[in-house]
MMTF fields as JSON, N, C-alpha, C and O atoms, coordinates in Angstrom:
{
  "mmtfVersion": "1.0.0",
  "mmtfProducer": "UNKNOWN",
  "numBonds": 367,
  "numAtoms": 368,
  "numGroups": 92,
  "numChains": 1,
  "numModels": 1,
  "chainsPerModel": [1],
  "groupsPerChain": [92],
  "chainIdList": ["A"],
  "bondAtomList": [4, 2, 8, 6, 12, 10, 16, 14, 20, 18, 24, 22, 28, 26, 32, 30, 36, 34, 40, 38, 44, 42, 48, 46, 52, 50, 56, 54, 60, 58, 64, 62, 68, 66, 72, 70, 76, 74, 80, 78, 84, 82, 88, 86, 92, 90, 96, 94, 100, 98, 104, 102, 108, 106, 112, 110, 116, 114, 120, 118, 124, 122, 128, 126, 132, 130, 136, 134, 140, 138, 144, 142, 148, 146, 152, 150, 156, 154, 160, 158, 164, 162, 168, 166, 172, 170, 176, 174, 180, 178, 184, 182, 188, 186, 192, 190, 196, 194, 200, 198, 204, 202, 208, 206, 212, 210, 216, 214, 220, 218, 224, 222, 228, 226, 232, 230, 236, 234, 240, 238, 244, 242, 248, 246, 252, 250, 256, 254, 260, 258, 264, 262, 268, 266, 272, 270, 276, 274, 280, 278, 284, 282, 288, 286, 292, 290, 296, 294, 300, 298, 304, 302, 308, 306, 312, 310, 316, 314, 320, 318, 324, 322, 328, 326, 332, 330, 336, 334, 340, 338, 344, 342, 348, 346, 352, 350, 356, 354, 360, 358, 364, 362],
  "bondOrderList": [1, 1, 1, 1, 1, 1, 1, 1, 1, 1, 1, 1, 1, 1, 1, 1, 1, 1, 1, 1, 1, 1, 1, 1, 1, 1, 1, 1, 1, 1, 1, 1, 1, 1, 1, 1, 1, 1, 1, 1, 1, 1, 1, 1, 1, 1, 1, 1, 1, 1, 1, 1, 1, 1, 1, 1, 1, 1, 1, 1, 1, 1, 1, 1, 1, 1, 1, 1, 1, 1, 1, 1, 1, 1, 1, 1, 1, 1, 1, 1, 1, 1, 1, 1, 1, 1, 1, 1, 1, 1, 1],
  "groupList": [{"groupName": "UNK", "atomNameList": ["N", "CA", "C", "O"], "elementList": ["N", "C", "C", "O"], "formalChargeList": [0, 0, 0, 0], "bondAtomList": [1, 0, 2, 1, 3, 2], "bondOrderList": [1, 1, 2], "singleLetterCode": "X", "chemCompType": "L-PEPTIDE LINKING"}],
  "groupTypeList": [0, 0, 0, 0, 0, 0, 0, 0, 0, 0, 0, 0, 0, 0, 0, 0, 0, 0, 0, 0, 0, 0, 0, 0, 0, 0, 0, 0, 0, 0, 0, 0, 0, 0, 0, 0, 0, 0, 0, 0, 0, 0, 0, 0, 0, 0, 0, 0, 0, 0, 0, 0, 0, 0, 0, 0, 0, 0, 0, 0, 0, 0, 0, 0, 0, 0, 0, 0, 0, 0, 0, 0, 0, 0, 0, 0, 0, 0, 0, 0, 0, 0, 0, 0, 0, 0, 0, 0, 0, 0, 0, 0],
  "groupIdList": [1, 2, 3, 4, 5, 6, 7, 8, 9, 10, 11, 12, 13, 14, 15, 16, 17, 18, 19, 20, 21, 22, 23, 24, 25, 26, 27, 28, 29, 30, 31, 32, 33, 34, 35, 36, 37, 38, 39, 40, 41, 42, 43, 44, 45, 46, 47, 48, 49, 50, 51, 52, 53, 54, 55, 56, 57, 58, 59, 60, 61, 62, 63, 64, 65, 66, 67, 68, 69, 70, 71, 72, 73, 74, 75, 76, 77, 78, 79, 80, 81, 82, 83, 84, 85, 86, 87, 88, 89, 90, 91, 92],
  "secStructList": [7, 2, 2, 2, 2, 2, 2, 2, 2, 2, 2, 2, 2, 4, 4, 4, 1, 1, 7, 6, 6, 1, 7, 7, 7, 7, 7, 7, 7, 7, 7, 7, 6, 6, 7, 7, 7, 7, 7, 7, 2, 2, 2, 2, 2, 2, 2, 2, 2, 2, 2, 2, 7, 1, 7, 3, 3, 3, 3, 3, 3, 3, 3, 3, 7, 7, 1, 1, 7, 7, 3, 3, 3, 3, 3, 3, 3, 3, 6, 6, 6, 3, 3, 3, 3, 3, 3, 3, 3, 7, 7, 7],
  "xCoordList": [-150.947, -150.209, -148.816, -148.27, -148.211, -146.615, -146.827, -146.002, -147.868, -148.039, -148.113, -147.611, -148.688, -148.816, -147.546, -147.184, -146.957, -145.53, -144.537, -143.407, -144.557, -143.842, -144.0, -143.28, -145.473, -145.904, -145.167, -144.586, -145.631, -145.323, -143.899, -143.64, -142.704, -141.557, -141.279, -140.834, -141.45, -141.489, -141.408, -140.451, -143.112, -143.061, -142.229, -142.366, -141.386, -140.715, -139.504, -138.958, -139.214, -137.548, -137.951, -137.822, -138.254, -138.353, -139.148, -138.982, -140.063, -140.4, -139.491, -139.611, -138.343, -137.085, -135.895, -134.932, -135.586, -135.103, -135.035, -134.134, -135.635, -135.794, -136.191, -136.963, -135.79, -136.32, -136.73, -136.462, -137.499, -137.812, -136.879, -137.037, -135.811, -134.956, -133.563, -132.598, -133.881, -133.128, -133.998, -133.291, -134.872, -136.159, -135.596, -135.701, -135.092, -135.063, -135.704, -135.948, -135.952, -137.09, -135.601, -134.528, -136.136, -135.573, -135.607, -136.6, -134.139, -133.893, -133.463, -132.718, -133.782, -133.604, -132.261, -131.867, -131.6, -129.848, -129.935, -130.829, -128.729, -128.69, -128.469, -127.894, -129.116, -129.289, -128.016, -128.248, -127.065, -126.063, -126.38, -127.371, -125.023, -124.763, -125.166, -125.649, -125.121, -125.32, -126.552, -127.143, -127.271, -128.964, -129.139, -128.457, -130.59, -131.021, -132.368, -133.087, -133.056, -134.405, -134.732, -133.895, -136.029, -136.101, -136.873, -136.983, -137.3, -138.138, -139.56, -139.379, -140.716, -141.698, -141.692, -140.561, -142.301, -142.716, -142.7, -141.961, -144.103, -144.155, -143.343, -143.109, -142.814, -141.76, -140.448, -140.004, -140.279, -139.515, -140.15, -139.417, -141.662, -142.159, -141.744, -141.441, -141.856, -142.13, -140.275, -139.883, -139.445, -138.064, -137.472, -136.479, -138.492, -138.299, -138.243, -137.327, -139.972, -140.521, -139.406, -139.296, -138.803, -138.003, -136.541, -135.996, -136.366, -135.285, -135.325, -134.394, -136.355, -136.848, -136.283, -135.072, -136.756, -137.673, -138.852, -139.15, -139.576, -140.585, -141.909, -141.876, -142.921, -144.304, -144.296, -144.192, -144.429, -144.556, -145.375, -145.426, -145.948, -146.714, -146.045, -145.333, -146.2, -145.052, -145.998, -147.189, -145.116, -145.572, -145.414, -146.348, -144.201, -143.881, -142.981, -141.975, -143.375, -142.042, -141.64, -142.475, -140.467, -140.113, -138.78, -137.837, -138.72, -137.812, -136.682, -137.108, -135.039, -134.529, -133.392, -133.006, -132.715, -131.808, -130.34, -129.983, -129.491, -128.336, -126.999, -126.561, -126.529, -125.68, -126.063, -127.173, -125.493, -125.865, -126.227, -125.914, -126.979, -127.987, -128.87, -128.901, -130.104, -131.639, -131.747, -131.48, -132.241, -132.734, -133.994, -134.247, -134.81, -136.144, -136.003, -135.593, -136.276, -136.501, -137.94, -138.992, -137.601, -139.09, -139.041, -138.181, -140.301, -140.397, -141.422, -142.607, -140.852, -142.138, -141.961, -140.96, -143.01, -144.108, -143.614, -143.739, -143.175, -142.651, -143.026, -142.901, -143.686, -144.6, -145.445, -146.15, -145.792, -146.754, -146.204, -146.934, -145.232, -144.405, -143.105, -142.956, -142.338, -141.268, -141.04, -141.55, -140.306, -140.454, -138.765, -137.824, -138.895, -138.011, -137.194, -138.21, -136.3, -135.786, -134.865, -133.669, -135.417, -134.625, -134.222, -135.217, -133.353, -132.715, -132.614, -132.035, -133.378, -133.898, -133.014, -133.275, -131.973, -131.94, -132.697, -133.055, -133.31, -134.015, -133.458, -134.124, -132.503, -132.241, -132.577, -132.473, -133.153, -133.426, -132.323, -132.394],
  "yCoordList": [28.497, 28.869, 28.261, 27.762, 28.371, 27.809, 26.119, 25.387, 25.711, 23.995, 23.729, 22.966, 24.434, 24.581, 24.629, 23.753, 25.634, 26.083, 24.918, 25.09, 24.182, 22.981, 21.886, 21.128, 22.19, 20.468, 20.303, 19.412, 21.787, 22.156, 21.706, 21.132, 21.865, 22.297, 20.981, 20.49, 20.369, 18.669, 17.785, 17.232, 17.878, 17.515, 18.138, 17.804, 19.09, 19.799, 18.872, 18.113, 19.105, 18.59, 16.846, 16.615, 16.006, 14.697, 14.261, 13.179, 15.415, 14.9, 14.5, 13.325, 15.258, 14.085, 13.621, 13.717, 13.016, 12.165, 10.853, 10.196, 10.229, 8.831, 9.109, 10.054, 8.44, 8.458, 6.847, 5.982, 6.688, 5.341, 4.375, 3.244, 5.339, 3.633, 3.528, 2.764, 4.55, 3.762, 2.611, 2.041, 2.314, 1.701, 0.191, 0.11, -0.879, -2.088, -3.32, -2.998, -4.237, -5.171, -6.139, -6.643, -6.037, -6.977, -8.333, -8.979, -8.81, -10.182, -10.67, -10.048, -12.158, -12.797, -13.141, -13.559, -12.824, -13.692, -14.874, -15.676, -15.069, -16.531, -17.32, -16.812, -18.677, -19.722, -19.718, -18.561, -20.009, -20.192, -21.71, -22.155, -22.218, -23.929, -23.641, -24.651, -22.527, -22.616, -22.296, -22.364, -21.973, -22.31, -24.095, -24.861, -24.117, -25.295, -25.543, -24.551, -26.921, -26.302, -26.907, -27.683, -26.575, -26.094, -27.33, -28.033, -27.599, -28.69, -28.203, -27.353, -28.484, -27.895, -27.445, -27.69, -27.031, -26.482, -27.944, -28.436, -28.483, -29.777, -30.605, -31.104, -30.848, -31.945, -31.287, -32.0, -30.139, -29.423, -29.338, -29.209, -29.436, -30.02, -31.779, -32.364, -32.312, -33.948, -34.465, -35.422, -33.264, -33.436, -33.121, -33.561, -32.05, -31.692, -32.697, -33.077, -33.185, -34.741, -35.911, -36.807, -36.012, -37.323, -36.974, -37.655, -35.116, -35.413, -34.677, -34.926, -33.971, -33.759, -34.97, -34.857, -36.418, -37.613, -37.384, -38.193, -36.471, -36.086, -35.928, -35.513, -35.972, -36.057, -34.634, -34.484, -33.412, -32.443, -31.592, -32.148, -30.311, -29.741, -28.648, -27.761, -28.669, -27.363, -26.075, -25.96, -25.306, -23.664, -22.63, -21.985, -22.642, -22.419, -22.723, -23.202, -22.296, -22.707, -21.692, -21.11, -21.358, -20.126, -20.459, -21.031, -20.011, -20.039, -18.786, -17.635, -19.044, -18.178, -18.421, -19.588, -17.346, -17.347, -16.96, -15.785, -18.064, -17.107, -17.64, -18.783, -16.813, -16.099, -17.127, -16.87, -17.904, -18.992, -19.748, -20.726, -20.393, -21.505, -20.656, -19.504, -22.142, -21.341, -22.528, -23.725, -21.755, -23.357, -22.793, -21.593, -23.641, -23.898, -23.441, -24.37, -22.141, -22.419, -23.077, -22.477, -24.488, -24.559, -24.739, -25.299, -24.072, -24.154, -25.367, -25.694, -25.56, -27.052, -26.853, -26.522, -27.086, -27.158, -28.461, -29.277, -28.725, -30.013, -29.729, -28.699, -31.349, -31.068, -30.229, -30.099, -29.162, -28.17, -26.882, -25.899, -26.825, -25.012, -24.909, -23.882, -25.948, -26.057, -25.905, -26.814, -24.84, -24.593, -24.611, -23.838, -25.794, -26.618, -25.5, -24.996, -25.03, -24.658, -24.994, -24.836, -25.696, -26.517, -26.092, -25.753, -25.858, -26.362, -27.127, -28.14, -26.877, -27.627, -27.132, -26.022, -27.883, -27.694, -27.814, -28.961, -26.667, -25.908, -27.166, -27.363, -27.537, -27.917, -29.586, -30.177, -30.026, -31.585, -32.315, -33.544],
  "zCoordList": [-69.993, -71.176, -71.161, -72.145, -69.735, -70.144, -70.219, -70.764, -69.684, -69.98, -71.914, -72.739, -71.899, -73.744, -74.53, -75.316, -74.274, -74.591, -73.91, -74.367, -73.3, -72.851, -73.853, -74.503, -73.658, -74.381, -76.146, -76.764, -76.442, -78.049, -78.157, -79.214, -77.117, -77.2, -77.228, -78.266, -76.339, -76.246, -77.582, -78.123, -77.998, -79.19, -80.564, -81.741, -80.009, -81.515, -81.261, -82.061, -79.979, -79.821, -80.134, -81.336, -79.592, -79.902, -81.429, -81.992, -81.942, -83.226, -84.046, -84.392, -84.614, -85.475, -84.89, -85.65, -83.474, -82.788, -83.417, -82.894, -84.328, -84.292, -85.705, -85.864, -86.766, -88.125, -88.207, -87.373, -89.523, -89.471, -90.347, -90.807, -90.377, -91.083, -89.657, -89.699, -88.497, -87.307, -86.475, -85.644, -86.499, -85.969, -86.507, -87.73, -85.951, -86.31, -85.56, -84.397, -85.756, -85.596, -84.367, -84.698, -83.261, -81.989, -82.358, -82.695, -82.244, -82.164, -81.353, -80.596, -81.138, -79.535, -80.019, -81.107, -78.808, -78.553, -78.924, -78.655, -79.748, -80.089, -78.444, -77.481, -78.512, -78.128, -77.081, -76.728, -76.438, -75.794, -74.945, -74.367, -75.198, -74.767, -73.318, -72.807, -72.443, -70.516, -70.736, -69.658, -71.594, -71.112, -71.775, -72.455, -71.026, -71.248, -71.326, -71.204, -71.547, -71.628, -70.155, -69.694, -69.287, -67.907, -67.806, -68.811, -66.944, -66.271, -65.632, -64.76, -65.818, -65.653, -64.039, -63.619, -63.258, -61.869, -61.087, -60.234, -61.931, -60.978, -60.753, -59.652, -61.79, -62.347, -60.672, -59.771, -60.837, -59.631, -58.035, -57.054, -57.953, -56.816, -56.629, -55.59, -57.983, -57.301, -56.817, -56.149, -57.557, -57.064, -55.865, -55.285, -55.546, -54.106, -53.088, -52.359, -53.27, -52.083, -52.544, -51.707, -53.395, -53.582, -52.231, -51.363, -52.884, -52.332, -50.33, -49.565, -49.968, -48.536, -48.454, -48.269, -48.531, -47.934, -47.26, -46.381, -47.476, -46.438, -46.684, -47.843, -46.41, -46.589, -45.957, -44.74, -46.979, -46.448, -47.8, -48.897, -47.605, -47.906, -49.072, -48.602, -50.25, -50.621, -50.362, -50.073, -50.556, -50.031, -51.424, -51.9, -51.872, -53.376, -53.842, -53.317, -55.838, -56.2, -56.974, -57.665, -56.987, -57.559, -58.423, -57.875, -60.059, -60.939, -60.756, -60.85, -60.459, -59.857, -61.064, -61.135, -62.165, -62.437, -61.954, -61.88, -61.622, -61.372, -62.116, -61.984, -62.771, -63.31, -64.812, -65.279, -65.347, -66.652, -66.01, -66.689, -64.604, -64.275, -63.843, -63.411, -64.234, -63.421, -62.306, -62.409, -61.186, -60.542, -59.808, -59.912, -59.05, -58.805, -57.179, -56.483, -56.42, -55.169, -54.404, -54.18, -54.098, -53.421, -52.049, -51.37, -51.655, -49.723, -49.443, -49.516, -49.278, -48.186, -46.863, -46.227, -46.55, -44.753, -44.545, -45.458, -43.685, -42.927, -41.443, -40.781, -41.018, -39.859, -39.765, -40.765, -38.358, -38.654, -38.486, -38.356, -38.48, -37.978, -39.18, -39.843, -39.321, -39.764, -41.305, -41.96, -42.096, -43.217, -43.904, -43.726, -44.698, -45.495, -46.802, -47.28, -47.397, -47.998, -49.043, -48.796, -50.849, -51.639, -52.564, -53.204, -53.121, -54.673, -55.139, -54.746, -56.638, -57.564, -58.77, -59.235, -59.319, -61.005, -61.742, -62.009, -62.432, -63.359, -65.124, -66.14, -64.871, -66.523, -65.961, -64.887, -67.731, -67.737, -67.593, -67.58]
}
C-alpha cells in the first residue's frame, strides 16, 4: 500500500513540472574556428608508421579531446615486448 501511495504522489508532484511550450527542440553549438574537421583513424595509423620510423604493429587508436584540440592516441608494438606511445593531430 505505501508503494502505491508513493508512486501516486510521484506522479502528482512531477505531472505539471514541465508544460509543453517549456519543451524546446536542441540545437548544436555553433561551429567554433578551434574545431576542425578530423582526419580519419587510418589516415592517423599511417601517420603514426611515417612518424615511429618503424615497422611496428599498431595496438590502438584512440580519439582524445583536450581542451579545443582533438588528437589521436595511438599505441604501436615495436619489436616483440616494446609498446610505442604517439600523438597524432586529429585536424587536417
Amino acid at each position: 500500500m505505501n508503494k502505491l501511495i508513493f508512486l501516486w504522489l510521484t506522479m502528482f508532484l512531477f505531472s505539471g513540472s514541465v508544460s509543453a511550450g517549456e519543451i524546446k527542440a536542441k540545437k548544436l553549438p555553433p561551429r567554433n574556428k578551434a574545431q576542425c574537421d578530423l582526419i580519419s583513424s587510418r589516415e592517423a595509423m599511417n601517420r603514426a608508421q611515417a612518424k615511429a620510423k618503424a615497422n611496428g604493429k599498431i595496438v590502438s587508436v584512440k580519439l582524445v579531446s583536450k581542451g579545443s584540440h582533438s588528437i589521436y592516441r595511438v599505441r604501436m608494438l615495436v619489436g616483440e615486448k616494446r609498446i610505442k606511445n604517439l600523438t597524432i593531430k586529429a585536424c587536417k
